[in-house]
C-alpha positions as CSV (number, residue, x, y, z in Angstrom):
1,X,90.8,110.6,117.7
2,X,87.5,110.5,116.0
3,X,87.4,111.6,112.3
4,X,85.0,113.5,110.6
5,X,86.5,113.4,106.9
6,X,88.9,112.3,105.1
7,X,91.7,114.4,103.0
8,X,94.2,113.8,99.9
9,X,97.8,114.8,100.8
10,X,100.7,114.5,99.0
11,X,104.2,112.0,99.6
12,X,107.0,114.2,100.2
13,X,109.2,111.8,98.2
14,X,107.5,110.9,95.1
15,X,104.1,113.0,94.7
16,X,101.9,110.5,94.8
17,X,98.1,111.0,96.4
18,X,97.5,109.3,99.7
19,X,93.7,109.5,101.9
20,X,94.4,111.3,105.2
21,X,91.6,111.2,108.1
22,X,91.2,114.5,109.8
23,X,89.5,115.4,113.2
24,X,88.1,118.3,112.2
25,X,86.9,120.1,108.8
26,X,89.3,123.1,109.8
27,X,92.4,121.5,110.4
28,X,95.3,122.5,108.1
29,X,97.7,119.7,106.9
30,X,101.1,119.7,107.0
31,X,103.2,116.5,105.6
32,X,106.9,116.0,106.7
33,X,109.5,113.3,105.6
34,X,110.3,112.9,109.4
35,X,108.4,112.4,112.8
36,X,108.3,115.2,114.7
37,X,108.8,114.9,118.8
38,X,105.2,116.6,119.6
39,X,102.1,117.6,118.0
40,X,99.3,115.3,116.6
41,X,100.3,113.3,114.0
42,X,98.8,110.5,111.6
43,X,101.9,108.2,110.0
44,X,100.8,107.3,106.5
45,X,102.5,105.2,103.6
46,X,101.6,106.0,100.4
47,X,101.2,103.4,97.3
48,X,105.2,103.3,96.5
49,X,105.9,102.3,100.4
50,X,107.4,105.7,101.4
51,X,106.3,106.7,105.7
52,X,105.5,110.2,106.0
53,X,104.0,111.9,108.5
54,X,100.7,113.9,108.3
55,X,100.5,116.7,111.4
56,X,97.4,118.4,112.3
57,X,97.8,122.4,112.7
């Protein structure tokens, strides 16, 4: 996957502001506290250790 920018998203469990890479500039975001089993995904952890997952819509 080859980014192009890079996005601020928010941890589902305590708020705080994590950088997200994005393919593409019109991709819509959508965080969840739980991998999903398809779709493309970038697993993050935010500054207070909490795993999230970002999925690309």
């Amino acid at each position: 996957m080859q980014t192009s920018e890079v996005r601020q998203v928010m941890c589902p469990k305590c708020g705080k502001i994590s950088n997200v890479p994005v393919p593409e500039a019109e991709v819509d975001l959508k965080t969840s506290p739980y991998r999903r089993a398809f779709g493309d995904y970038t697993k993050i952890e935010c500054l207070d250790g909490h795993i999230f997952w970002v999925y690309y819509c």
